[in-house]
Legacy VTK file of the C-alpha trace (Angstrom):
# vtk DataFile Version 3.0
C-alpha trace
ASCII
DATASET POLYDATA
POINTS 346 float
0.000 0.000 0.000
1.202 3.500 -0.855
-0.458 6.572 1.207
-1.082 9.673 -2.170
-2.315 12.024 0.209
-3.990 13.016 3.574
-6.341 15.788 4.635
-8.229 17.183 7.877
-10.598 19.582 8.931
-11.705 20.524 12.874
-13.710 16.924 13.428
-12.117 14.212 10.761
-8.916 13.572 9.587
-8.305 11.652 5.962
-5.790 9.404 4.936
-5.921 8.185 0.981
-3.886 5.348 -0.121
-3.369 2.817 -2.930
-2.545 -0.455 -3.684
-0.551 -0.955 -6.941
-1.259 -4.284 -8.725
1.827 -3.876 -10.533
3.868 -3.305 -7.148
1.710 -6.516 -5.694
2.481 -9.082 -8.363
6.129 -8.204 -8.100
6.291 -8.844 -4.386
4.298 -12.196 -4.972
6.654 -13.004 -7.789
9.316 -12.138 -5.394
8.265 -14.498 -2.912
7.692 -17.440 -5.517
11.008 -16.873 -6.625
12.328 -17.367 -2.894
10.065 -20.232 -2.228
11.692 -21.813 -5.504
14.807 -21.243 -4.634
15.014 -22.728 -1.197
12.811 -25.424 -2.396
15.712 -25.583 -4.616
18.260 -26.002 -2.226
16.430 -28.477 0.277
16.208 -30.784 -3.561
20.085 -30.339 -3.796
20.678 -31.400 -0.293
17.953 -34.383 -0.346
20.036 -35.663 -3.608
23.161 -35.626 -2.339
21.723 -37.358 1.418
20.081 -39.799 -1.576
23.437 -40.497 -2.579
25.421 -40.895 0.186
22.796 -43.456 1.333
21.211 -41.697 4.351
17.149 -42.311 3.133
16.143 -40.446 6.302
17.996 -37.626 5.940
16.826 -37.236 2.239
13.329 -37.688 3.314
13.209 -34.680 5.662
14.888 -32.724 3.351
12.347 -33.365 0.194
9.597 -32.440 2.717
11.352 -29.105 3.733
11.103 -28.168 0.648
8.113 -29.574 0.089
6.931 -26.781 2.642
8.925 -24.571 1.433
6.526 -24.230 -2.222
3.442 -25.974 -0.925
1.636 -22.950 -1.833
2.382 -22.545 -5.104
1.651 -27.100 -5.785
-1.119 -26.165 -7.689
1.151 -24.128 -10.214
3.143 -25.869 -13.058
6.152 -24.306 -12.511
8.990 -25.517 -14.652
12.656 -25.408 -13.772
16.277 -26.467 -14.848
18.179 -29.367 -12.558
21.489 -30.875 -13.378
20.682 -30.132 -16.858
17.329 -32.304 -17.253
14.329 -29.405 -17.069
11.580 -31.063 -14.206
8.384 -30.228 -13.226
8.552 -29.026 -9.905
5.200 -30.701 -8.118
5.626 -33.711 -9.751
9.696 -34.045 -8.594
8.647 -33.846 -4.986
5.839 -36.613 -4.849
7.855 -38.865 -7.168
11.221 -38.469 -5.399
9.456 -39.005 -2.048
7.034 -41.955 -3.127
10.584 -43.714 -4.898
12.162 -43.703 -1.218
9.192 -44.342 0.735
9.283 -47.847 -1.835
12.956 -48.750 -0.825
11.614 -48.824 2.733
10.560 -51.977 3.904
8.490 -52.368 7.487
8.021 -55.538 9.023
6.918 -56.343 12.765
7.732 -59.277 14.908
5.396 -61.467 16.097
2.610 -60.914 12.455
0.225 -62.966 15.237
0.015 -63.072 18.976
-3.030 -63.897 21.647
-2.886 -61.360 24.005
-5.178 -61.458 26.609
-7.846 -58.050 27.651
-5.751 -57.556 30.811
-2.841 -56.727 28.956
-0.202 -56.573 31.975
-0.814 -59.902 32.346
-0.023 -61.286 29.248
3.445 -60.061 29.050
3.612 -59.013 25.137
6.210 -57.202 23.070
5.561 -56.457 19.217
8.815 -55.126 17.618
8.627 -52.919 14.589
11.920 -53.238 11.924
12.519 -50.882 9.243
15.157 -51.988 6.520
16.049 -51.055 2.733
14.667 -53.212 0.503
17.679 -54.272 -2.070
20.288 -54.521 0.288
18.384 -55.210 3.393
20.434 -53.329 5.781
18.308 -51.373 8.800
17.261 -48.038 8.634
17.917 -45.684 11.906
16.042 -42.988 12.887
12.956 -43.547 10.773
9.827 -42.030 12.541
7.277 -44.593 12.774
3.418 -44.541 14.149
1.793 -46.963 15.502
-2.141 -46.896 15.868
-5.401 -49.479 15.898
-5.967 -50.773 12.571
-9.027 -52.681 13.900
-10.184 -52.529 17.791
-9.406 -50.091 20.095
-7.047 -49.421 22.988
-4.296 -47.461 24.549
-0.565 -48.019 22.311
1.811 -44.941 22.281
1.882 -43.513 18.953
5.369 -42.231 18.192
8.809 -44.091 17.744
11.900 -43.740 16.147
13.903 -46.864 15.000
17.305 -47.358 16.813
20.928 -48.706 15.219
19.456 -51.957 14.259
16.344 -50.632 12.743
14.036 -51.134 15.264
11.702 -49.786 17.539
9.213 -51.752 20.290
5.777 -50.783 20.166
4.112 -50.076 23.829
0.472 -51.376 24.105
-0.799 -50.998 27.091
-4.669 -51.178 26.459
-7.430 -53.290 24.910
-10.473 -51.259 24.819
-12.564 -53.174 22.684
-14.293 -56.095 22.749
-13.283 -57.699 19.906
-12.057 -61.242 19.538
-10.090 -60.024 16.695
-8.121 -56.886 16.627
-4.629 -55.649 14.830
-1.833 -53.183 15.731
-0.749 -51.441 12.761
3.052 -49.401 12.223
3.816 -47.186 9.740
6.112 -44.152 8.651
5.333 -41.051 10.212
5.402 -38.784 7.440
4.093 -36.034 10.175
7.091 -36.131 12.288
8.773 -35.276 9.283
6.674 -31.347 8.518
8.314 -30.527 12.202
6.295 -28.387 13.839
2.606 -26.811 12.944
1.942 -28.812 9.952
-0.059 -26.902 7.479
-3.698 -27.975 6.335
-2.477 -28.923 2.605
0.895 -30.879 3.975
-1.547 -33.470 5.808
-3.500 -33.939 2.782
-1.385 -34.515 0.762
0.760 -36.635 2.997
-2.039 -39.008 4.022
-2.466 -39.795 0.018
1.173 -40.250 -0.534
1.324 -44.617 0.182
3.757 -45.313 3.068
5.345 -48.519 4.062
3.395 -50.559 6.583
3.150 -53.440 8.891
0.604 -55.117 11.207
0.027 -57.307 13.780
-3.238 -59.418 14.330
-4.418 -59.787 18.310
-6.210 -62.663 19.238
-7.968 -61.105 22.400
-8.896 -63.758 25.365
-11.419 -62.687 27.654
-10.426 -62.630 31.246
-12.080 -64.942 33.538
-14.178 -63.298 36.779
-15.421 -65.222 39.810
-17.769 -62.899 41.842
-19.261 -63.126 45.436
-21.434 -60.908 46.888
-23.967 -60.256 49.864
-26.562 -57.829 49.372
-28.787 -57.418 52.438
-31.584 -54.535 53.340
-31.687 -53.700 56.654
-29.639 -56.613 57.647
-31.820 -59.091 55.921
-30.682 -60.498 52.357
-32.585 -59.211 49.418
-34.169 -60.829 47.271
-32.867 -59.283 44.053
-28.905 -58.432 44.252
-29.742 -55.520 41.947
-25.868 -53.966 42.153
-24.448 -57.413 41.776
-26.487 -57.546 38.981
-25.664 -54.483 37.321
-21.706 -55.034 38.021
-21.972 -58.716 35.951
-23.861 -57.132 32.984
-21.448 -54.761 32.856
-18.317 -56.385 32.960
-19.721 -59.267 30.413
-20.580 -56.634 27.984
-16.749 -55.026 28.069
-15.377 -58.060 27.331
-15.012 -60.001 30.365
-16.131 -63.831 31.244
-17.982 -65.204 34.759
-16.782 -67.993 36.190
-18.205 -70.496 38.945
-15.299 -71.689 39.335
-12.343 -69.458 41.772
-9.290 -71.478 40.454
-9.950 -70.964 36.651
-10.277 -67.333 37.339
-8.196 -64.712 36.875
-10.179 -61.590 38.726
-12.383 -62.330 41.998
-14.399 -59.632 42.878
-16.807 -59.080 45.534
-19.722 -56.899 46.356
-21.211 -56.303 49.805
-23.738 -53.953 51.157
-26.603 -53.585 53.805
-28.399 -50.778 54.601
-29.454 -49.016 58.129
-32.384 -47.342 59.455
-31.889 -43.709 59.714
-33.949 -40.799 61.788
-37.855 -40.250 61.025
-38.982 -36.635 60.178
-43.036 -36.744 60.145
-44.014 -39.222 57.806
-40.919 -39.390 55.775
-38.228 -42.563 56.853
-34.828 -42.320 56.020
-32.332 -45.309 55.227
-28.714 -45.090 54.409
-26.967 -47.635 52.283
-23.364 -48.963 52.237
-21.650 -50.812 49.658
-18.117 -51.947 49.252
-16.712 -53.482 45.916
-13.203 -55.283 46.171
-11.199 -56.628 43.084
-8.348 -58.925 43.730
-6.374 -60.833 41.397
-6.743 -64.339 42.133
-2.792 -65.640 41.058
-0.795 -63.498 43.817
-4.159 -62.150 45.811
-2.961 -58.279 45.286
-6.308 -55.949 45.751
-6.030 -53.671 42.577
-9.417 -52.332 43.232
-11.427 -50.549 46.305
-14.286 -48.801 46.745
-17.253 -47.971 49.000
-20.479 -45.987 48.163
-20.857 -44.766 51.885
-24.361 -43.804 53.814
-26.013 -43.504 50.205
-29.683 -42.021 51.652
-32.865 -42.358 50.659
-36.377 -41.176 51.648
-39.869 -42.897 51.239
-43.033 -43.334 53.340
-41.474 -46.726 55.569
-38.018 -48.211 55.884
-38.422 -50.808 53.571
-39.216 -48.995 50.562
-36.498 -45.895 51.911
-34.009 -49.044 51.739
-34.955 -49.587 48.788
-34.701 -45.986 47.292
-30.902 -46.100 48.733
-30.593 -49.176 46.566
-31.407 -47.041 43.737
-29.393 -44.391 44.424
-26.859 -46.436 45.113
-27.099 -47.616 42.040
-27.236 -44.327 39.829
-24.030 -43.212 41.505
-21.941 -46.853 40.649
-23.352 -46.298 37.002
-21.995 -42.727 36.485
-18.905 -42.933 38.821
-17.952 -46.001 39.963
-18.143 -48.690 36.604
-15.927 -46.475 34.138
-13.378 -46.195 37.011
-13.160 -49.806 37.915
-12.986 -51.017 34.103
-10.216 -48.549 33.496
-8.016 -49.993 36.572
-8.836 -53.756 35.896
-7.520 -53.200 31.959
-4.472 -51.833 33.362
LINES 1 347
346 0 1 2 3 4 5 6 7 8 9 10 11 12 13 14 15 16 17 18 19 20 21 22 23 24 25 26 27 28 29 30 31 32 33 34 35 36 37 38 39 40 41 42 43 44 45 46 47 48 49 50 51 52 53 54 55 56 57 58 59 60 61 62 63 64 65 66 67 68 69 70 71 72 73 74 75 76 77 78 79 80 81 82 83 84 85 86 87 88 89 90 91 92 93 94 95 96 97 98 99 100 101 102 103 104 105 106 107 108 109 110 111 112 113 114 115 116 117 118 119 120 121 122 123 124 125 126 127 128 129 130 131 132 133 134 135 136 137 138 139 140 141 142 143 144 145 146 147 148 149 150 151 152 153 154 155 156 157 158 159 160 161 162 163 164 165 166 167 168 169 170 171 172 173 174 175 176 177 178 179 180 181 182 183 184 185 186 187 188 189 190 191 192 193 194 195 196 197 198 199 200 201 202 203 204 205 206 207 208 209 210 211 212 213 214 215 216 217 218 219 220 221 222 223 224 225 226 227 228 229 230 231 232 233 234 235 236 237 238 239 240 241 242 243 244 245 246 247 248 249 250 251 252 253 254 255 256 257 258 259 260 261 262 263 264 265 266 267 268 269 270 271 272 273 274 275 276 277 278 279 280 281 282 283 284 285 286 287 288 289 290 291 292 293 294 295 296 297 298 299 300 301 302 303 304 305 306 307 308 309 310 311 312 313 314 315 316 317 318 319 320 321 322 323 324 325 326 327 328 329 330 331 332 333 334 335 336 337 338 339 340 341 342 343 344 345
């Protein structure tokens, strides 16, 4: 912008100014020139990493510059390289989909059973990364890992170390699924550093990486449960939170048992509830329950809690026990069953 003139009188004060399209294409020529260049230069360096055999190196380089013109990918722009004349969008993506193809990703075991508890079962699943025609392992290569299929907890960034390699960390099974699978990848994120741009991710998730996976045969843990349910100190008929506490842990995943050797969880439920004071006609009962899980191998409690002097209100103290049932109840659906899943999948 270029101010022509300005003007003022006793209440306003004018500035004029102008914005030369001649001056503007200039600058934005300018700054295509620049972006060229040091697209230019990252191209140089990525060949000559190419050819001294580090892939990694070349890879971040290409995507530097890469970033460096990503604005302009939608422009044929022609230029002169070691005397052969490329075009520029197409040299990036075909340069960095030729390496990506040397790059071979395998990971060790292709099948394992791994059981819903996954502390317990003790697995490792090692990504490798080597060159295809000469076999030899790749280090540093930024690798994802993610849930192909399933769900859980696995941490999502690695890097592979001298001999190529890099274990993965899974350390949930959310789903239910008999049948889930671990997959590892390049990372071509870690590679845009930081803030990657809008039209970087898009066109990185359609460039095709190198990949491996790992299929999990998921076993369902085994549960023996005991419980005592009693309203004011006589058993109920209906165990209505023992109830609720099977259903639930059947539906994440998780197998009853009658049998305590066979299993690998025992948990047990207990509560009774207590007369409380009389205002009028209203009769007030307070509930207790306490929920244990131990693991049945070394007997280790990994799991405590206790809904404590739940109340509840109705016209005699049978039904007022039973309203503290209830609310009882409500509060282990919205606080206490997403808690205890989370620790008995650890």
């Amino acid at each position: 912008f270029e101010q022509v003139d300005a003007w003022e009188d006793e209440r306003s004060y004018w500035v004029y100014y102008r914005l030369s399209k001649a001056r503007y294409r200039e600058i934005k020529e300018e700054q295509k020139r620049n972006a060229v260049t040091l697209w230019l230069d990252f191209f140089t360096k990525a060949k000559q990493s190419e050819r001294n055999g580090d892939l990694v190196q070349a890879l971040g380089f290409y995507f530097q510059g890469f970033r460096a013109v990503e604005k302009y990918l939608a422009e044929p722009i022609r230029l002169e390289f070691e005397g052969k004349e490329i075009l520029l969008t197409n040299e990036i993506l075909s340069n960095i989909q030729t390496l990506l193809d040397r790059i071979e990703v395998t990971s060790v075991p292709g099948e394992l059973t791994v059981n819903r508890r996954v502390a317990e079962s003790g697995i490792t699943v090692t990504a490798r990364a080597i060159l295809k025609e000469n076999k030899r392992p790749i280090t540093g290569l930024p690798l994802r890992a993610l849930f192909e299929k399933g769900a859980g907890d696995v941490f999502p960034d690695y890097k592979t170390d001298v001999n190529g390699q890099a274990r993965i960390l899974l350390t949930k099974i959310a789903s239910r699924d008999l049948e889930q699978r671990v997959a590892v990848k390049v990372n071509l994120q870690a590679m845009a550093g930081q803030n990657a741009s809008e039209i970087y991710t898009l066109v990185t998730d359609k460039i095709v990486v190198p990949k491996a996976s790992t299929l999990l045969n998921v076993q369902r843990p085994l549960v023996y449960v005991t419980s005592v349910e009693k309203s004011l100190g006589q058993p109920k008929n209906q165990e209505q939170l023992t109830n609720r506490l099977k259903n639930f842990i059947t539906q994440a995943g998780f197998e009853l048992t009658d049998d305590k050797k066979k299993a690998e969880l025992w948990m047990d439920i207990t509560a009774d509830s207590e007369r409380g004071s009389q205002s009028g006609s209203i009769f007030i009962t307070f509930a207790t329950t306490v929920i244990k899980v131990v693991t049945v191998k070394d007997g280790k409690e990994i799991y405590a809690t206790t809904l404590d002097r739940v109340k509840g209100y109705s016209l005699d103290y049978e039904r007022s026990s039973q309203e503290a049932y209830n609310a009882s109840l409500k509060m282990l659906e919205n606080e206490k069953l997403p808690e205890l899943l989370n620790v008995i999948l650890q």
